[in-house]
C-alpha positions in Angstrom: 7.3 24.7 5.6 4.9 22.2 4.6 2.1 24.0 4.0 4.0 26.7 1.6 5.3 23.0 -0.2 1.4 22.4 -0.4 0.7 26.0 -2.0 3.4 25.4 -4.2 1.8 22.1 -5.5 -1.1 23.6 -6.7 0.5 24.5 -9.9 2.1 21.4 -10.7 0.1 19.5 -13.3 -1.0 15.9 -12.0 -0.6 12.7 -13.9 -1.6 9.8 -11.0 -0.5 7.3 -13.5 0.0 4.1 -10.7 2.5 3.4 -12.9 4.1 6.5 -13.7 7.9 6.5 -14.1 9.4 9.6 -13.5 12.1 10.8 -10.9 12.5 11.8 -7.3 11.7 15.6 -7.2 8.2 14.6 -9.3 7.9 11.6 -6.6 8.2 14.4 -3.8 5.6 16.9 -5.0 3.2 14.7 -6.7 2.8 11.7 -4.0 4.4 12.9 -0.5 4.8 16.7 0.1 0.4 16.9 -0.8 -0.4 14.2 2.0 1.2 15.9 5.0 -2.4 18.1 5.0 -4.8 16.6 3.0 -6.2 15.2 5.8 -7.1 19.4 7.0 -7.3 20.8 3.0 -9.1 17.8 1.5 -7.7 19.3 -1.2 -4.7 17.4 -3.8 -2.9 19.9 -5.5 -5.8 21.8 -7.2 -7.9 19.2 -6.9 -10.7 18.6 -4.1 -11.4 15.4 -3.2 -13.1 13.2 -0.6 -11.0 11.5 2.5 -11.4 9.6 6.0 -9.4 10.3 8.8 -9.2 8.5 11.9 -8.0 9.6 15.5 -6.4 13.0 16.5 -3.1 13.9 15.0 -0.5 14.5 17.8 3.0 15.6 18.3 4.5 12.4 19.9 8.1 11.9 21.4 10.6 11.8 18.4 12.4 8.9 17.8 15.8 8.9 17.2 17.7 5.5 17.8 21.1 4.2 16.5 22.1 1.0 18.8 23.0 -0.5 15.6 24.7 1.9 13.0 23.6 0.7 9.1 24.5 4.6 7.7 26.7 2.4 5.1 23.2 1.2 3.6 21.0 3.9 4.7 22.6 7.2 3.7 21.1 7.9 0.4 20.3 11.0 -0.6 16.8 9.4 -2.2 15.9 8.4 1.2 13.5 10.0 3.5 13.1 7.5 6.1 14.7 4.0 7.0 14.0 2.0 10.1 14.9 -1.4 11.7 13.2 -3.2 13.7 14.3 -6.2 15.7 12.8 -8.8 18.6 9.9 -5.6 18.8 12.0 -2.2 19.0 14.0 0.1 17.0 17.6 -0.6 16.6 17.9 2.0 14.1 16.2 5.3 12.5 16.9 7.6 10.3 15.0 10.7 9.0 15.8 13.0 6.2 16.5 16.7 7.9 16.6 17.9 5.0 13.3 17.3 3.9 12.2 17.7 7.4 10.9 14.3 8.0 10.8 12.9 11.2 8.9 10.2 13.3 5.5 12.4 13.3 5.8 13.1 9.7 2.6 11.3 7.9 3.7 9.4 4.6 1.3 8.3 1.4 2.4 4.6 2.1 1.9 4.5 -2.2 1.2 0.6 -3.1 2.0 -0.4 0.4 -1.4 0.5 1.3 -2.4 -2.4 -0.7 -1.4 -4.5 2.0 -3.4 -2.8 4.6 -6.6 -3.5 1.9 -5.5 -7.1 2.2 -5.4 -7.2 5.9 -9.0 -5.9 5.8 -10.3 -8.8 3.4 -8.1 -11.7 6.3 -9.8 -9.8 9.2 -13.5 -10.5 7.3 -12.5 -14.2 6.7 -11.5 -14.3 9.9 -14.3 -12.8 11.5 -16.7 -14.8 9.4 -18.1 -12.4 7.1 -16.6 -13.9 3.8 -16.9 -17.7 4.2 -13.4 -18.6 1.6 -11.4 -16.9 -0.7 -12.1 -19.2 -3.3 -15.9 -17.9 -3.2 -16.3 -15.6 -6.2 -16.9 -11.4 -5.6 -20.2 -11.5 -6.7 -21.2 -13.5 -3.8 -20.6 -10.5 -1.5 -21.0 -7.6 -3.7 -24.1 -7.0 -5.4 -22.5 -3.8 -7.1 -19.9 -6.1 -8.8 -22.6 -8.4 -10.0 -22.8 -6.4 -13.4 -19.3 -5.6 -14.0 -16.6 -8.1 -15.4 -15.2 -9.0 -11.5 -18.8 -10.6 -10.8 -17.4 -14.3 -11.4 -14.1 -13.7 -10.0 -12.9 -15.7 -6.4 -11.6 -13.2 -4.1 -8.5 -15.1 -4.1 -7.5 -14.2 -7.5 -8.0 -10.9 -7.2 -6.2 -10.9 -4.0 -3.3 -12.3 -5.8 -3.6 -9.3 -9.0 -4.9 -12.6 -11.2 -8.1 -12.0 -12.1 -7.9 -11.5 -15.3 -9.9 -8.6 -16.1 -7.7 -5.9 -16.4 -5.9 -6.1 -20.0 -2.2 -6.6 -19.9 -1.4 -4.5 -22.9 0.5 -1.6 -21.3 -2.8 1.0 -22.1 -1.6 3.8 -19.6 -4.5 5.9 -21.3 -7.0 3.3 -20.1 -5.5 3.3 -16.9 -5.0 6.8 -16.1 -8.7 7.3 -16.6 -9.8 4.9 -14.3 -7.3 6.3 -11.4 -8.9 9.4 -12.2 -12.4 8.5 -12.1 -11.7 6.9 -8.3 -9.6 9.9 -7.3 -12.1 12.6 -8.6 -9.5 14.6 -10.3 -9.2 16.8 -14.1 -12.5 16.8 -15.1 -13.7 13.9 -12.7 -13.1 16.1 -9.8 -16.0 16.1 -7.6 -17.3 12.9 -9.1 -15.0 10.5 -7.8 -16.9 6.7 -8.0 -14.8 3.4 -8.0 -17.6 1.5 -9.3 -17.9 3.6 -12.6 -14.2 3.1 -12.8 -13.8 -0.2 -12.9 -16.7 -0.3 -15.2 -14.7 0.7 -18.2 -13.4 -2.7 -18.3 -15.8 -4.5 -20.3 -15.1 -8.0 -20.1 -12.7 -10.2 -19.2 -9.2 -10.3 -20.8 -8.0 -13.5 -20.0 -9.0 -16.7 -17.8 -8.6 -16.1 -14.2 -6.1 -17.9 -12.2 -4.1 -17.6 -15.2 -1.6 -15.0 -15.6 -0.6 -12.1 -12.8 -0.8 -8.8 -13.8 0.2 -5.7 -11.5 -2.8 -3.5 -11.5 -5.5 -1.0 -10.0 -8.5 -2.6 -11.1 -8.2 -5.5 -8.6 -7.8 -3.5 -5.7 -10.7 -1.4 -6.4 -12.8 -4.4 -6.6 -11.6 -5.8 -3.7 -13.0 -2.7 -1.9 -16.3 -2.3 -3.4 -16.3 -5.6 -2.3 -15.8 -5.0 1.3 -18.2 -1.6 1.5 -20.4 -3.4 0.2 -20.7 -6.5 2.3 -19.7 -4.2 5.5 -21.5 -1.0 4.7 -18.1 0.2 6.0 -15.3 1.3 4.3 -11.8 -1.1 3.8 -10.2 2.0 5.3 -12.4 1.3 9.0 -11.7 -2.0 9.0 -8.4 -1.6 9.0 -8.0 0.9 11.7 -10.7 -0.5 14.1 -9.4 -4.4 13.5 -5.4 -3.5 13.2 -4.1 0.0 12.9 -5.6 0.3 16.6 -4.2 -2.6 17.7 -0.7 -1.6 17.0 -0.2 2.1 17.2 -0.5 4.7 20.1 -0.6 7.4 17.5 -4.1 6.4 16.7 -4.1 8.8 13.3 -4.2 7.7 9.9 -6.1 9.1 6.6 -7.1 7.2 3.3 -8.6 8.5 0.2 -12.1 7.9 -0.5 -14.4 8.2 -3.9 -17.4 10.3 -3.0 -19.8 7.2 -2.0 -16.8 6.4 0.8 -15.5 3.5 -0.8 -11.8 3.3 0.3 -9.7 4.0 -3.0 -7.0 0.8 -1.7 -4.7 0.7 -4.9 -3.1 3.3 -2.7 -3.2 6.5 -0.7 -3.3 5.2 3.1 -1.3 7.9 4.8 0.8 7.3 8.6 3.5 7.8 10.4 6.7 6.0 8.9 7.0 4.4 12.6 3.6 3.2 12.4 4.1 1.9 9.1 6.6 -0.2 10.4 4.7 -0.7 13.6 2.1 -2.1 10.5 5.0 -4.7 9.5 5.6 -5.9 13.0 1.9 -6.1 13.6 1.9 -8.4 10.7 4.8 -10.5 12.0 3.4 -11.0 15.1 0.1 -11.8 13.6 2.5 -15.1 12.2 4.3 -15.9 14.8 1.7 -16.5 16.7 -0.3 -18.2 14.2 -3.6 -16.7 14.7 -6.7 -17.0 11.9 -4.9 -13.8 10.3 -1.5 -14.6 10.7 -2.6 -17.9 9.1 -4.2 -15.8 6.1 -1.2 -13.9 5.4 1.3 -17.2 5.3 -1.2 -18.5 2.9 -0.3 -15.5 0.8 3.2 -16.3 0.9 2.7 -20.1 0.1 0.8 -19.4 -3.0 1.8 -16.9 -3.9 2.1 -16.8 -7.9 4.9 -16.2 -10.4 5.2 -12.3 -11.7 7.4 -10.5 -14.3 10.2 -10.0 -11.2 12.5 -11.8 -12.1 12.7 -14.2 -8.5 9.8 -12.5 -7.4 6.4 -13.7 -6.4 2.8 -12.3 -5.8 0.7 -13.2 -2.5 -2.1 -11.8 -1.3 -1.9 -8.2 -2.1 2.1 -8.0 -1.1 5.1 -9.5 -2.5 6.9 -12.3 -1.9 10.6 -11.9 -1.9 13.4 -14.6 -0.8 15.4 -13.4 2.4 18.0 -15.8 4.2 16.5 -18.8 1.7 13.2 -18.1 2.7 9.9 -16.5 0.8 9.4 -13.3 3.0 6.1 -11.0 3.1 7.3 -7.3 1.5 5.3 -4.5 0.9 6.2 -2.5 -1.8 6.2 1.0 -3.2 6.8 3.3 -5.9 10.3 4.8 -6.0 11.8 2.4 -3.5 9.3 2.1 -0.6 9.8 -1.4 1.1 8.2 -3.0 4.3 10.0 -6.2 4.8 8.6 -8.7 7.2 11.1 -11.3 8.3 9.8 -13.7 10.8 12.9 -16.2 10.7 15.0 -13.1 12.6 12.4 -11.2 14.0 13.4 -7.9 12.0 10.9 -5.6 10.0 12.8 -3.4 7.7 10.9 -0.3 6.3 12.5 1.7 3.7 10.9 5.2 2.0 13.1 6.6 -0.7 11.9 8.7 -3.4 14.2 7.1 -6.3 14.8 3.5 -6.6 18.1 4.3 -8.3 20.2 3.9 -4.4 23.7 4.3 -4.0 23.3 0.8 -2.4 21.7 -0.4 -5.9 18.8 -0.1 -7.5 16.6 -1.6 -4.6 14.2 -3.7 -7.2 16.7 -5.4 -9.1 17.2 -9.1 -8.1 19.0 -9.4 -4.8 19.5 -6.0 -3.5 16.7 -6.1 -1.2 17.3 -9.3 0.1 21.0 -8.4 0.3 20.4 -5.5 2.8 18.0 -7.8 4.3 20.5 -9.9 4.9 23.0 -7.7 6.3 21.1 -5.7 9.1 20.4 -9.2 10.8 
């Protein structure tokens, strides 16, 4: 089934506009059905391109739990997969027969994956290897030295504020540069994150000043991190976390052809390890340890954005759940990974359409109101 989906894809023309609007059945074949097998085909849609995986793929025990029944909420027809998670197991799941999804099924976690870049930059400041956030790219990154994120503090472009992408909504600009890290259209087989981010010849605006939602950042955040590690963000993260809190042990991310991680996106697991990802997180607060520490300092300054109630920490979003600012990684369509530590839940969401039947799940308060009612 999913191979012949894959086949099919290869006639589809690709975009990979980050911020491409368009609806559910494009969401499906551009940014899901291609990822089940990339991992084997290295190949997206016609394109080839370069990847890491890590671990053996296996055909675990599915998961089917309903102690708790939330079909009122989670019964959308957009929906592929929704789990909760409370006090450390699954209260509920449910999977999408129809697309054939179940708890083995690997999911392109789309801007999510931003997160997991994030965790890689607290594990190095943890660890020792970056000294502060406020200690500008350049430090770390001799690569970056000659590109416009030299002067930058890690910390700004942690929290999308560096100020070097433009704001002005120039998709052209920014399909170009998604293209050049991919390696796709007439990049393919050159993929390189550096020459990328290179288009952007100065900076737009003062850092620290203004938060814009972008691609750029991320990519300079792991430039930053190859080069300091001579490791990809992508190793990091599974050898420092994804280990730590999966028995699955496989995961793939998209790589430029040097094997710098391309983090604006494209990490690729299970959806239960996804949310196993979110209660790795949570626990990594409760517990207060140096990266639990780094990801409340995300929350508590984290800066205003165009979301209307909505802030921006480090790499992840800040939404307000039961009164309080609460850690949510977000996705295209209506992907959500909601960390509440106050009731011990993590709610992961992955619909292809953010138009639910629950309401559209970015407008102010709908997230926070289903938040609210599974706990």
């Amino acid at each position: 089934m999913f191979k012949f989906i894959i086949s099919t894809v290869i006639f589809i023309s690709y975009s990979f506009v980050s911020s491409a609007d368009h609806g559910p059945k494009k969401m499906w074949k551009r940014q899901i059905a291609p990822y089940f097998e990339v991992h084997e085909t290295k190949m997206l849609g016609p394109f080839k391109i370069n990847i890491h995986s890590y671990g053996e793929k296996l055909n675990n025990e599915l998961i089917n739990v309903k102690k708790n029944n939330y079909n009122n909420i989670f019964k959308d027809k957009h929906n592929l997969v929704a789990l909760v998670r409370k006090n450390n197991e699954f209260v509920y799941t449910r999977f999408n027969k129809k697309k054939n999804m179940d708890s083995n099924t690997l999911i392109h976690g789309m801007s999510m994956s931003k997160t997991a870049l994030a965790t890689s930059i607290g594990i190095l400041l943890c660890n020792g290897e970056i000294e502060s956030l406020d200690d500008e790219l350049g430090k770390y990154s001799p690569l970056l030295v000659k590109t416009p994120f030299s002067k930058i503090s890690i910390k700004n472009t942690l929290q999308m504020n560096s100020g070097v992408e433009p704001i002005q909504r120039d998709y052209k600009l920014r399909r170009k540069m998604n293209q050049m890290a991919m390696g796709i259209r007439k990049y393919e087989g050159k993929a390189n994150m550096l020459k990328a981010i290179s288009i952007l010849k100065g900076n737009d605006r003062k850092q620290g000043t203004k938060h814009f939602y972008n691609s750029s950042d991320p990519f300079a955040l792991s430039i930053m991190i190859s080069d300091l590690t001579s490791k990809p963000a992508s190793e990091i993260f599974y050898d420092n976390a994804f280990k730590k809190f999966t028995t699955n042990k496989f995961m793939h991310w998209v790589s430029d052809k040097k094997g710098i991680t391309v983090a604006q996106a494209r990490l690729t697991m299970t959806a239960v390890d996804w949310a196993n990802f979110g209660q790795f997180v949570h626990d990594e607060m409760i517990n207060e340890t140096c990266l639990g520490k780094f990801y409340h300092d995300g929350i508590k300054n984290a800066v205003e954005s165009k979301r209307d109630g909505i802030k921006y920490g480090y790499q992840f979003w800040v939404y307000e759940v039961n009164g309080e600012p609460t850690l949510t990684m977000t996705g295209h369509g209506g992907f959500f990974n909601i960390v509440n530590t106050t009731n011990n839940t993590i709610l992961t969401i992955f619909s292809v359409d953010e138009n639910y039947k629950y309401g559209n799940l970015f407008s102010k308060g709908v997230i926070s109101k289903i938040a609210n009612e599974i706990n």
